[in-house]
DSSP file (Angstrom, degrees, kcal/mol; ACC not computed):
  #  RESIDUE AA STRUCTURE BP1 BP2  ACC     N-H-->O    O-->H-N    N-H-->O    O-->H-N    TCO  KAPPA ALPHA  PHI   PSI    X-CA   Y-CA   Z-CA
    1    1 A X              0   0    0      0, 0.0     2,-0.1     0, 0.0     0, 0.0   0.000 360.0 360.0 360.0 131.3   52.9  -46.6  254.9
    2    2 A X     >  -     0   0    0      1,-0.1     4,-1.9     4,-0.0     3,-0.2  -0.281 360.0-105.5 -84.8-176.9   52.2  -47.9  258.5
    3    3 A X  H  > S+     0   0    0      1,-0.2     4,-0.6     2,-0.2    -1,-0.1   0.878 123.3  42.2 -76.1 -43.1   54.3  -48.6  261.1
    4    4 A X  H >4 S+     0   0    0      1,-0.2     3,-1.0     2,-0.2     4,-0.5   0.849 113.9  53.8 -44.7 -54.3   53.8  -52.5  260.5
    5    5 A X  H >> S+     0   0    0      1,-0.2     4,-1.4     2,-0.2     3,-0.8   0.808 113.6  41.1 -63.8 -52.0   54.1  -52.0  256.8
    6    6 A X  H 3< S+     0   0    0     -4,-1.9    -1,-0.2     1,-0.2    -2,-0.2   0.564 113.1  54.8 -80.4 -19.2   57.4  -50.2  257.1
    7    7 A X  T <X S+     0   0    0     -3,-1.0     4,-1.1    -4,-0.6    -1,-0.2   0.612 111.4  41.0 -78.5 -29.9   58.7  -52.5  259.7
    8    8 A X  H <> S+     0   0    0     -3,-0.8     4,-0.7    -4,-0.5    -2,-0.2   0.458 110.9  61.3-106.7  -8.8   58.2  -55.6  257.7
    9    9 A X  H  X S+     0   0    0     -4,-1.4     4,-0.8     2,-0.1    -2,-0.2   0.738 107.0  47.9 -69.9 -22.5   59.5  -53.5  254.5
   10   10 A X  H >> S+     0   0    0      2,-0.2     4,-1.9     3,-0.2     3,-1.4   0.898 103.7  60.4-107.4 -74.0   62.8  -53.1  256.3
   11   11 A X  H >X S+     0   0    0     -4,-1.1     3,-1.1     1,-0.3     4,-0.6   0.421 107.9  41.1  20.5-120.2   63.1  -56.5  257.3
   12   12 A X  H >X S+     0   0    0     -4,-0.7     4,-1.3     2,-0.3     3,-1.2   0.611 110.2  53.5  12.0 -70.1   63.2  -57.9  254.2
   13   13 A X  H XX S+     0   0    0     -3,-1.4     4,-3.1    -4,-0.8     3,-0.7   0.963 116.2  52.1 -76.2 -36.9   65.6  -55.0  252.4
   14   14 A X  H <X S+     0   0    0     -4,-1.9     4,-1.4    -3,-1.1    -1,-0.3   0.816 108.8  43.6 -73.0 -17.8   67.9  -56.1  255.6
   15   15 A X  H <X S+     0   0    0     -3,-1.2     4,-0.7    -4,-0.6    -1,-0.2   0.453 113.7  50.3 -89.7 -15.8   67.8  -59.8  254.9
   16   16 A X  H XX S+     0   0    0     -4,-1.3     3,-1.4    -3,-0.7     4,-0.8   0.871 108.2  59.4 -79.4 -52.3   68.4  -59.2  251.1
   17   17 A X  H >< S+     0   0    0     -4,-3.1     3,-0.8     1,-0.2    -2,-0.2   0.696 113.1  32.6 -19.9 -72.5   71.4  -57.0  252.4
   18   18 A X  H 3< S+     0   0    0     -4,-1.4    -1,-0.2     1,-0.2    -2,-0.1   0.541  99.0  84.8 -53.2 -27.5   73.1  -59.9  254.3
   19   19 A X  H << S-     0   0    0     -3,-1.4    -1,-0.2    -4,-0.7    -2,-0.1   0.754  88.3-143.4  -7.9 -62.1   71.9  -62.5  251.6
   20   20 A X    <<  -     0   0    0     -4,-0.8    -2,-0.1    -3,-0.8    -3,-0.1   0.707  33.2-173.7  74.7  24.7   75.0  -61.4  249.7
   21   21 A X        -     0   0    0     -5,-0.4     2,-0.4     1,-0.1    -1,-0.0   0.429  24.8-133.7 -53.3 174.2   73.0  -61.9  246.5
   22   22 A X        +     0   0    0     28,-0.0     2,-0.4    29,-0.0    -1,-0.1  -0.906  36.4 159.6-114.0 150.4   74.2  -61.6  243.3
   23   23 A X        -     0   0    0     -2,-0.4    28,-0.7     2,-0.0     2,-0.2  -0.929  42.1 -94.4-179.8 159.3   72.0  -59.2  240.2
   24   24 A X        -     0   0    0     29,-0.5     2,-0.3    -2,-0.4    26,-0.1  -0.496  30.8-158.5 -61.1 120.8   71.9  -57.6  237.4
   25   25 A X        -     0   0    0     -2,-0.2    24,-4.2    27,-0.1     2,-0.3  -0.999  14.7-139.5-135.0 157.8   72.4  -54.0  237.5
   26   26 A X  E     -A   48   0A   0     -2,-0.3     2,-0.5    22,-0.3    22,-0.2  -0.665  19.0-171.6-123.7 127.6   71.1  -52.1  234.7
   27   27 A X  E     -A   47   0A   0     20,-2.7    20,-1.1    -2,-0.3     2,-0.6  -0.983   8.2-156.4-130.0 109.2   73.2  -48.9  233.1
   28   28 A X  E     -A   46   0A   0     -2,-0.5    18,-0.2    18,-0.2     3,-0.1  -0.803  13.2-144.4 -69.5 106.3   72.0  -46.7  230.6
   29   29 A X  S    S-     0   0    0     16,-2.4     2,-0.4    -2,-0.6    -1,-0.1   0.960  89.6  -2.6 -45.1 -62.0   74.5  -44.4  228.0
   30   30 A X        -     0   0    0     15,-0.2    -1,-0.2     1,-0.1     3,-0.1  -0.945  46.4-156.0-156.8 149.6   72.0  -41.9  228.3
   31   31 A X  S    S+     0   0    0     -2,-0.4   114,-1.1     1,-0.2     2,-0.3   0.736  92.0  42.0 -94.2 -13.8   68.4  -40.6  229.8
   32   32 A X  B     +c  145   0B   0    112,-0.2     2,-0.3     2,-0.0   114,-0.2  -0.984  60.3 173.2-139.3 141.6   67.8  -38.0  227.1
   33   33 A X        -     0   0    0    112,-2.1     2,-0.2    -2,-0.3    11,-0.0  -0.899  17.0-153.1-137.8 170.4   68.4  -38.2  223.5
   34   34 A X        -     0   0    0     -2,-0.3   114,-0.2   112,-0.2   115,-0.1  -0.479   9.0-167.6-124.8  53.5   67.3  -35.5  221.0
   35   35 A X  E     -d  148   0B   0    112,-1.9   114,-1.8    -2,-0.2     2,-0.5  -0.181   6.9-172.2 -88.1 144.5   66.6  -36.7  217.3
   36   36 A X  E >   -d  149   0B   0      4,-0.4     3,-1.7     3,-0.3   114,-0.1  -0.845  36.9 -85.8-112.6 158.6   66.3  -33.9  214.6
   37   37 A X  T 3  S+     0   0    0    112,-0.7    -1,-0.1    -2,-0.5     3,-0.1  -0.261 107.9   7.3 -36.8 118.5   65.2  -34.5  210.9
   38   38 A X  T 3  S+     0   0    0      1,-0.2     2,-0.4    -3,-0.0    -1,-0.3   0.526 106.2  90.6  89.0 -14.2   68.0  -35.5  208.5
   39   39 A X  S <  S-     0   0    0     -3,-1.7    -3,-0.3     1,-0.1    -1,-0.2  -0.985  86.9 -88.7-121.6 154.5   71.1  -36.0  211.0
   40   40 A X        -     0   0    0     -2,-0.4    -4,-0.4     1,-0.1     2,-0.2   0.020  38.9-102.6 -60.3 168.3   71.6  -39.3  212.4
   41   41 A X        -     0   0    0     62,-0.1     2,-0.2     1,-0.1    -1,-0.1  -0.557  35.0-117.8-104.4 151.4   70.1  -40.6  215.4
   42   42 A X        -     0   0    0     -2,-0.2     2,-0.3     1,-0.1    -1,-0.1  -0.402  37.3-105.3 -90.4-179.4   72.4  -40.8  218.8
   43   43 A X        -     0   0    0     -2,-0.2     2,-0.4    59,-0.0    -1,-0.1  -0.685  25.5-159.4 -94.8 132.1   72.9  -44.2  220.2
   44   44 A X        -     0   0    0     -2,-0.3    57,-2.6   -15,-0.1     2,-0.2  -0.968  18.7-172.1-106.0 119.5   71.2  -45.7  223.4
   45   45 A X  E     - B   0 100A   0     -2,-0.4   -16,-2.4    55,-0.2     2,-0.4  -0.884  14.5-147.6-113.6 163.8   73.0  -48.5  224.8
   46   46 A X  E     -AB  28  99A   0     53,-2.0    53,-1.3    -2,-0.2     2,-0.3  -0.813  16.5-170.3 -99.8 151.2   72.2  -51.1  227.7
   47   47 A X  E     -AB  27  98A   0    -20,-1.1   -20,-2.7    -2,-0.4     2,-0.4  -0.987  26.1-149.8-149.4 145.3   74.6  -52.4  229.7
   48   48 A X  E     +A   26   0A   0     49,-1.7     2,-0.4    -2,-0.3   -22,-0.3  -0.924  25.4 164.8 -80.4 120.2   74.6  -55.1  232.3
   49   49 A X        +     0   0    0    -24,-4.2     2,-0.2    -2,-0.4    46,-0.1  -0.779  60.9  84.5-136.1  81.7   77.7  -53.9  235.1
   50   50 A X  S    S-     0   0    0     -2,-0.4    46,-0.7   -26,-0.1   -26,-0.3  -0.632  92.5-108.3-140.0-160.6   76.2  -56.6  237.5
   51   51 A X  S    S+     0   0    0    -28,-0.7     2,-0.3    -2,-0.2    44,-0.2   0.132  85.9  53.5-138.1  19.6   77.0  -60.3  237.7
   52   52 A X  S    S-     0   0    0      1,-0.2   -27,-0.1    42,-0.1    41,-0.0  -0.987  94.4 -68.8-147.1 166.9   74.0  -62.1  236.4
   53   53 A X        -     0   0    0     -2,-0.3   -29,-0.5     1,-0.1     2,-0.4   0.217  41.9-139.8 -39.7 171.5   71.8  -62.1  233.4
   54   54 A X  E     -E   93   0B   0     39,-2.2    39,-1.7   -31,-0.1     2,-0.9  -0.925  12.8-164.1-133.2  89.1   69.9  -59.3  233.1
   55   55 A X  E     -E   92   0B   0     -2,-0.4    67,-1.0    67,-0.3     2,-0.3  -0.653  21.4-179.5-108.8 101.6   66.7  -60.2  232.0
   56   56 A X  E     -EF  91 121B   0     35,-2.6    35,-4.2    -2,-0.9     2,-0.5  -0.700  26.9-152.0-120.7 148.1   64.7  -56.9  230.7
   57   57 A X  E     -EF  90 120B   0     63,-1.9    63,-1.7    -2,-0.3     2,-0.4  -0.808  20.2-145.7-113.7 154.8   61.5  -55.7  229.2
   58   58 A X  E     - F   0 119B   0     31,-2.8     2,-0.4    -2,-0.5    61,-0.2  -0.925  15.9-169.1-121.6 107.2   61.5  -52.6  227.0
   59   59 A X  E     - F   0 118B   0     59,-2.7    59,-0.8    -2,-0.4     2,-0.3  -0.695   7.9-168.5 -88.9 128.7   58.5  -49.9  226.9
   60   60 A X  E     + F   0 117B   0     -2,-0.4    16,-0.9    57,-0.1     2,-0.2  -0.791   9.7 175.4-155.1 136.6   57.5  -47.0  224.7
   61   61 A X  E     -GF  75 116B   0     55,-2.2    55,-1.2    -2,-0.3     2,-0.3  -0.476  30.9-128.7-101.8 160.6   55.0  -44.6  225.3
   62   62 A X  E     -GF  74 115B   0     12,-1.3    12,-1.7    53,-0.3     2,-0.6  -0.987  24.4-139.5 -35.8  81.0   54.0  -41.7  223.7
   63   63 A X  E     -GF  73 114B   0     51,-4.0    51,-0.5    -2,-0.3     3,-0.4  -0.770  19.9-174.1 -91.3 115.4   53.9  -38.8  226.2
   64   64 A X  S    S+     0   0    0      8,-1.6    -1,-0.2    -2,-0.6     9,-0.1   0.860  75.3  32.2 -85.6 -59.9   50.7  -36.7  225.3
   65   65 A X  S >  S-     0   0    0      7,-0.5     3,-2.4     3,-0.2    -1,-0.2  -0.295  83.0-156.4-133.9  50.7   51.0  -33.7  227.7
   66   66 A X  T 3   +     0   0    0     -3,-0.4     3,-0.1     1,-0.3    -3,-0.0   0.060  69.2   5.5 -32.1  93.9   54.5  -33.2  228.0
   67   67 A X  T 3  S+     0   0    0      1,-0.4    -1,-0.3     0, 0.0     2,-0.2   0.212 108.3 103.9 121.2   3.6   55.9  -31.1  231.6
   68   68 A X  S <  S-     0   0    0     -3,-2.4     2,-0.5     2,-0.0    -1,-0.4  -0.755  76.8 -81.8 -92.7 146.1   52.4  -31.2  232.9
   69   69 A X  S    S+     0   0    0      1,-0.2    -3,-0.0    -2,-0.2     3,-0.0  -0.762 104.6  24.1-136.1 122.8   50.8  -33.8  235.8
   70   70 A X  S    S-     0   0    0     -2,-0.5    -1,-0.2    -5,-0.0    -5,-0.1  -0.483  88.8-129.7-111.6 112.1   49.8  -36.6  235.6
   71   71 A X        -     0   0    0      1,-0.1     2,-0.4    -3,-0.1    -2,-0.1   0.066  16.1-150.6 -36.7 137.3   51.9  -37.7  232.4
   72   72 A X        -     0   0    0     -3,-0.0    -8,-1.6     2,-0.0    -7,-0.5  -1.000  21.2-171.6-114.6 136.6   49.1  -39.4  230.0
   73   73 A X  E     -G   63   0B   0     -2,-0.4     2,-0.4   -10,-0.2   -10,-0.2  -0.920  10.1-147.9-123.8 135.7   51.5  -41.8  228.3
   74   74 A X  E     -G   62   0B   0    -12,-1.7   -12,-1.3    -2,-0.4     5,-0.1  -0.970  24.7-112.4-118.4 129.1   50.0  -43.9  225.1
   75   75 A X  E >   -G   61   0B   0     -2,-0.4     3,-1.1   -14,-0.2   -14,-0.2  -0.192  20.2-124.2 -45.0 138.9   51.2  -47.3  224.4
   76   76 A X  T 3  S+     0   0    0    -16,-0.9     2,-2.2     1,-0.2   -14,-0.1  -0.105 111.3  60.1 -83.3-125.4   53.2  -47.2  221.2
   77   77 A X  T 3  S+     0   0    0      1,-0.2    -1,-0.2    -2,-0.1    -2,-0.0  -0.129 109.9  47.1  41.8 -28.5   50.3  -50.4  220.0
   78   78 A X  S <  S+     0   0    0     -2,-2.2     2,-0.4    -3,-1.1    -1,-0.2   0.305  90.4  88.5-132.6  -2.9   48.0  -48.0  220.5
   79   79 A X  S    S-     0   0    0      1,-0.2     3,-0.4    -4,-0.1    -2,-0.1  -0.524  71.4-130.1-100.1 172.3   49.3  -44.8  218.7
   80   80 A X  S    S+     0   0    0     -2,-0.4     2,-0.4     1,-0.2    -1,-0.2   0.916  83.2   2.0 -57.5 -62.3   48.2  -44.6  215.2
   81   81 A X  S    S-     0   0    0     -3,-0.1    -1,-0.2     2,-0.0     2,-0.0  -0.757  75.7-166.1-133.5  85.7   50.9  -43.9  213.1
   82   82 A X        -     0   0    0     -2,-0.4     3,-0.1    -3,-0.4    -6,-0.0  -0.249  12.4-161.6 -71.2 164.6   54.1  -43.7  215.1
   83   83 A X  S    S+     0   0    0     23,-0.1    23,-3.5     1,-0.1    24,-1.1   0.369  76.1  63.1-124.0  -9.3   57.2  -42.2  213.4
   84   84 A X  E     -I  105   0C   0     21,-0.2     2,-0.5    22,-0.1    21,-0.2  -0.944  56.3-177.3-126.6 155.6   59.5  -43.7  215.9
   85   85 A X  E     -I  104   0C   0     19,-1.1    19,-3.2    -2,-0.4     2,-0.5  -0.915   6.9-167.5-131.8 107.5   60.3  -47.6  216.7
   86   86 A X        -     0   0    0     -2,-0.5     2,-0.3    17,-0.2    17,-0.2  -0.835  33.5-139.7 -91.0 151.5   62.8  -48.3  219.7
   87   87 A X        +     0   0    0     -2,-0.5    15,-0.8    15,-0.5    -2,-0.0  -0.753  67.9  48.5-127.9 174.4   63.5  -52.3  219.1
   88   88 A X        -     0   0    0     -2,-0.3    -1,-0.2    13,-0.2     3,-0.1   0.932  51.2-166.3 -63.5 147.8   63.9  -54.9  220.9
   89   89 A X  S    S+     0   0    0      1,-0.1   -31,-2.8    -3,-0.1     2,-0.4   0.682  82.5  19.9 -65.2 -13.3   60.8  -54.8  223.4
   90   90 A X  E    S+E   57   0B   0    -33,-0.2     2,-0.3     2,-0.0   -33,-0.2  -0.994  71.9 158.3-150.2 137.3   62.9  -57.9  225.6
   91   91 A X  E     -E   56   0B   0    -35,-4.2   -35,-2.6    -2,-0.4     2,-0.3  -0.989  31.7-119.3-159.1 175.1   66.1  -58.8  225.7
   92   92 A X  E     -E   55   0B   0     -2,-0.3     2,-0.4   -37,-0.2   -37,-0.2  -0.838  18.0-170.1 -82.3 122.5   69.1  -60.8  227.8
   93   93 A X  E     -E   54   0B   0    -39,-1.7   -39,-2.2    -2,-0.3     3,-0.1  -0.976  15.4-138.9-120.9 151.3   71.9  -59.2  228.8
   94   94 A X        -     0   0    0     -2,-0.4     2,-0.4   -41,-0.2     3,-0.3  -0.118  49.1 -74.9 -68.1-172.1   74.8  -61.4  230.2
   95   95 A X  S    S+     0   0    0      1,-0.2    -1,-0.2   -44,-0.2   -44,-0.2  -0.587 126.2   7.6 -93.6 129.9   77.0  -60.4  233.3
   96   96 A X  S    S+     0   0    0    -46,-0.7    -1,-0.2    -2,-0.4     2,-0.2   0.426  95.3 131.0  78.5  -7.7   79.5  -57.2  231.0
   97   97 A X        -     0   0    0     -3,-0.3   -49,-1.7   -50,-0.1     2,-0.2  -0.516  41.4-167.0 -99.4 141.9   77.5  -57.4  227.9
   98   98 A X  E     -B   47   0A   0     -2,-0.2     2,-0.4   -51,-0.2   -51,-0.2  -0.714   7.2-160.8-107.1 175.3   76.5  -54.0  226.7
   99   99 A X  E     -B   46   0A   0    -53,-1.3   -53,-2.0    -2,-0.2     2,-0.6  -0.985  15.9-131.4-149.7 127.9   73.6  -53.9  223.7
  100  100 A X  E     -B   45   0A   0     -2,-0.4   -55,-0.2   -55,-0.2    -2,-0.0  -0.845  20.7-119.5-111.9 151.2   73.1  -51.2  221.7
  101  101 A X        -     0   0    0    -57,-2.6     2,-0.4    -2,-0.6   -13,-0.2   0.166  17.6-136.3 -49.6 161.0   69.2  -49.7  221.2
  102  102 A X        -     0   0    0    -15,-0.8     2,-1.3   -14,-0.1   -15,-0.5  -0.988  20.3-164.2-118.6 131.7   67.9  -49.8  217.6
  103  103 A X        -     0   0    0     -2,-0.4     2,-0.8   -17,-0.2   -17,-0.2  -0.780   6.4-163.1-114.3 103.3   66.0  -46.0  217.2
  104  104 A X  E     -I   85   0C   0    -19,-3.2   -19,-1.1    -2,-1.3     2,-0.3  -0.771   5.5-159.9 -98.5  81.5   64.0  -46.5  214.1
  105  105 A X  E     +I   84   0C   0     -2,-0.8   -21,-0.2   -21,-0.2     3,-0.1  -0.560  17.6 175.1 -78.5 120.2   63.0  -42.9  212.8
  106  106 A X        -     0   0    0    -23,-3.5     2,-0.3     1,-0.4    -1,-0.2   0.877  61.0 -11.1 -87.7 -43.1   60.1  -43.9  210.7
  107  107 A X  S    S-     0   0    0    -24,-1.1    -1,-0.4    -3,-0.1     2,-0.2  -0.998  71.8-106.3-141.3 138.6   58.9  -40.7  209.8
  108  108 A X        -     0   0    0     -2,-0.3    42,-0.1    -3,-0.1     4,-0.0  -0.611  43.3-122.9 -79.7 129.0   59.6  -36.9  210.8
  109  109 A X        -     0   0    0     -2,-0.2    42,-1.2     1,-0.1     3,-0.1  -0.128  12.8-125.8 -54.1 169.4   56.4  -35.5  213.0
  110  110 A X  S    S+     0   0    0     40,-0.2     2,-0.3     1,-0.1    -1,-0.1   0.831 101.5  20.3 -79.7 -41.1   54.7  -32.4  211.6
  111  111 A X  S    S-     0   0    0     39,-0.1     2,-0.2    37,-0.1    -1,-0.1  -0.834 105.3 -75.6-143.9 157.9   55.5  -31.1  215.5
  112  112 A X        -     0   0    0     -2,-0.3    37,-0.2    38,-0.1     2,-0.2  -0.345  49.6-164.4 -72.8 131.6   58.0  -32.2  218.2
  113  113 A X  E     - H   0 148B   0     35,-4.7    35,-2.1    -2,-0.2     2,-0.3  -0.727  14.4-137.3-117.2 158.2   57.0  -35.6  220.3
  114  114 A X  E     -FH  63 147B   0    -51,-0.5   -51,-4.0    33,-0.2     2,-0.3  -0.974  14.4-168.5-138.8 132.6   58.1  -37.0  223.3
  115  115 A X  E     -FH  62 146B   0     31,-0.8    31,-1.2    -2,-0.3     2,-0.3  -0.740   7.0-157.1-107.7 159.8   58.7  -40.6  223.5
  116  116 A X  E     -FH  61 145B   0    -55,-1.2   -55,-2.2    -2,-0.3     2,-0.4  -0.966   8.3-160.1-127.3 125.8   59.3  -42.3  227.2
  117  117 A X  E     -FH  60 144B   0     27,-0.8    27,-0.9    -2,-0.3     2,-0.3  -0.972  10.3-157.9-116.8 145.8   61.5  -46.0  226.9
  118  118 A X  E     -FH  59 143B   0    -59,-0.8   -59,-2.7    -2,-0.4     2,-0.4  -0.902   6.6-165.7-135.3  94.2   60.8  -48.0  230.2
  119  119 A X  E     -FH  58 142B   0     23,-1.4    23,-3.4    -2,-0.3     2,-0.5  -0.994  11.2-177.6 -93.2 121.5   63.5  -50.7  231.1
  120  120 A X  E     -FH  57 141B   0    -63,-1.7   -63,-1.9    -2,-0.4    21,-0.1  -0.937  18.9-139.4-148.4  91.5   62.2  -52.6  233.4
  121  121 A X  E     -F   56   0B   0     19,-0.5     2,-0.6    -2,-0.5    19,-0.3  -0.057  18.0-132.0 -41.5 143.0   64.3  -55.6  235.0
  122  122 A X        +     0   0    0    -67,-1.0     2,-0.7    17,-0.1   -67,-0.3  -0.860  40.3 169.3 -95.1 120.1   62.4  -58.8  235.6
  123  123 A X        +     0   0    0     -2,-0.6     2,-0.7    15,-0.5    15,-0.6  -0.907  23.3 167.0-145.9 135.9   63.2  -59.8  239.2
  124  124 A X  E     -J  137   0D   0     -2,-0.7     2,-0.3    13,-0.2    13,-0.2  -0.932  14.4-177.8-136.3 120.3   62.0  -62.2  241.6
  125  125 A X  E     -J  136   0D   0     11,-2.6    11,-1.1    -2,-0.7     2,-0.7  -0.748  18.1-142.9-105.1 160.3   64.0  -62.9  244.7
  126  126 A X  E     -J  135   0D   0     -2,-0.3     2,-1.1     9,-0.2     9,-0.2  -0.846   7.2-146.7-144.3 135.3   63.2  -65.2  247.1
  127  127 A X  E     -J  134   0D   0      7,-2.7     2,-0.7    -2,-0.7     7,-0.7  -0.574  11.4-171.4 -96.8  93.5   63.9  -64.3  250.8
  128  128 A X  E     +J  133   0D   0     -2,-1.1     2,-0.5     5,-0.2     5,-0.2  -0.662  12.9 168.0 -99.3 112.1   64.8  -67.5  252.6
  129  129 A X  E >   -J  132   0D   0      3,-2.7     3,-0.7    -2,-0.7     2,-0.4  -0.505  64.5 -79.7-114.9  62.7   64.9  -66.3  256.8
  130  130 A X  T 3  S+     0   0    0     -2,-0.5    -1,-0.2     1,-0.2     0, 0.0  -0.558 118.5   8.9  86.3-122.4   65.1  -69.9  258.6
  131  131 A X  T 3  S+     0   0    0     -2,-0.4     2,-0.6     1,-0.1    -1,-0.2   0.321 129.1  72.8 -79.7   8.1   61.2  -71.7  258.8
  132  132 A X  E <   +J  129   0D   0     -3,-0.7    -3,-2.7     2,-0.0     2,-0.4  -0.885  52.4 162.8-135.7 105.5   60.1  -68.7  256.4
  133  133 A X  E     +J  128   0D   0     -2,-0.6     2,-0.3    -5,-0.2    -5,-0.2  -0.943   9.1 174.1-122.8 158.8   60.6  -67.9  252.9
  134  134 A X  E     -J  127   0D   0     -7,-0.7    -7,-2.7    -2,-0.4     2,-0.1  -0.966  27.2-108.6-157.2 129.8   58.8  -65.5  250.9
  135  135 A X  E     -J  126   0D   0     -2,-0.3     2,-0.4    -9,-0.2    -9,-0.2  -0.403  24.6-162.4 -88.2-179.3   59.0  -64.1  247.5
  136  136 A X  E     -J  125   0D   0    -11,-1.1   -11,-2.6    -2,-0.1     2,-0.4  -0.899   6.1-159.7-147.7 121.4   59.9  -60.7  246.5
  137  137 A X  E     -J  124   0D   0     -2,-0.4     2,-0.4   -13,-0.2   -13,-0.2  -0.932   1.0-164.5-136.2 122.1   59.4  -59.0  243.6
  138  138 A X        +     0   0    0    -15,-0.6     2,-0.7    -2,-0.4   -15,-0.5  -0.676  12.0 172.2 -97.3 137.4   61.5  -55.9  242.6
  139  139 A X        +     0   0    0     -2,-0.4     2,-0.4   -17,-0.1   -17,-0.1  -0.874  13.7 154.8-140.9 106.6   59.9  -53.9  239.8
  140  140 A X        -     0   0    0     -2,-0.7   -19,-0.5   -19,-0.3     2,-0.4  -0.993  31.6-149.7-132.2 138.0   62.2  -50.7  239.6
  141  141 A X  E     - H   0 120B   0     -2,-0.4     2,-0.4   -21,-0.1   -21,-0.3  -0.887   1.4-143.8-109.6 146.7   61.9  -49.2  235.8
  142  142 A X  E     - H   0 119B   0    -23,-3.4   -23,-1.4    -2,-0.4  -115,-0.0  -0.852  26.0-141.6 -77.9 114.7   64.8  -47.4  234.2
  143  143 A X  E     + H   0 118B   0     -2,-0.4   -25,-0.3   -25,-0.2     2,-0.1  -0.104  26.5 179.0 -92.6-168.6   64.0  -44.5  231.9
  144  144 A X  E     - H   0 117B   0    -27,-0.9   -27,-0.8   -29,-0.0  -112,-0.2  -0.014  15.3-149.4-167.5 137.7   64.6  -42.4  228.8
  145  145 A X  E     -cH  32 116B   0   -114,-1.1  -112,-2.1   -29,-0.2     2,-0.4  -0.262  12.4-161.4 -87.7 126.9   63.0  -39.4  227.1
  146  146 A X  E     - H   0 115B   0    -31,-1.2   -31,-0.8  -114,-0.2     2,-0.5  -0.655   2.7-163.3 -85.0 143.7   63.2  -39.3  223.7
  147  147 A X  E     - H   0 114B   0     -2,-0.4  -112,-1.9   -33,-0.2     2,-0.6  -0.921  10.5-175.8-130.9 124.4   62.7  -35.8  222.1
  148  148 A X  E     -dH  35 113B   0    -35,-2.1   -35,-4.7    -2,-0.5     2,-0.2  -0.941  19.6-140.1-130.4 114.1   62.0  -36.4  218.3
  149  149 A X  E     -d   36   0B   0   -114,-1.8  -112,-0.7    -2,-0.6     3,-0.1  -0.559   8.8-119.4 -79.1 132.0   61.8  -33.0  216.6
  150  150 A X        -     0   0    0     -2,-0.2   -40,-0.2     1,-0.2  -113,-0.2  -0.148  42.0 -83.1 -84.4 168.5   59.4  -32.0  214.0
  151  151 A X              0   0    0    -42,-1.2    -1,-0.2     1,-0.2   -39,-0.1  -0.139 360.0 360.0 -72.4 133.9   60.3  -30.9  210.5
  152  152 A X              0   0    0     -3,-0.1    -1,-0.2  -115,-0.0    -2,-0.1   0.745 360.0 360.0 -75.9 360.0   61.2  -27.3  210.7
């Protein structure tokens, strides 16, 4: 980043500062969850703890080459025959409302997979300085690793 770049990046995060905005902020029960054949699956919830909607889109990869980089991550659309389903890909949360995940073990792998879910707030701010406004878009994604373990 250049000096300009960094200059006009701080701007900005200082004019949201003072703003006094209001948002959605985004809490996860947990970043790692474990599921083994044959015992129930643990709970992922969302929770809104900000003081507007929460408006969020829900990812899940496949992770291919697990502790090595550059993660290759597979779309679940795009794996053949997945064995796990997190639901919903979008949802609303109000200002307090928590939601809890649905983890839909379809099938047990022959070998342990590693699943990545992606929440990722939709946010468009718009940064009103005097004779100049400009929008803003914050795209910060929230994670969590799934471990679902193959049949011993």
């Amino acid at each position: 980043m250049n000096r300009v770049t960094g200059s006009l990046l701080g701007l900005l995060l200082a004019l949201f500062a003072t703003q006094g905005m209001a948002a959605g902020v985004l809490k996860l029960s947990r970043t790692e969850l474990k599921l083994e054949p044959g015992k129930s699956a643990h709970e992922l919830y969302v929770e809104n703890t900000g003081d507007t909607p929460l408006y969020l889109d829900v990812k899940q990869e496949l992770l291919l080459n697990p502790g090595q980089a550059p993660e290759r991550l597979v779309p679940i659309q795009e794996v053949e025959r997945p064995g796990l389903l997190v639901t919903p890909g979008r949802l609303v949360l109000a200002p307090g409302q928590k939601h809890r995940m649905l983890l839909k073990e379809i099938e047990a792998p022959s070998r342990t997979l590693v699943w990545r879910v992606t929440f990722r707030p939709r946010e468009r701010l718009i940064i009103d300085a005097g004779d100049v406004s400009a929008p803003l878009v914050v795209s910060v994604g929230y994670g969590a690793v799934i471990y679902q373990l193959g049949r011993p």
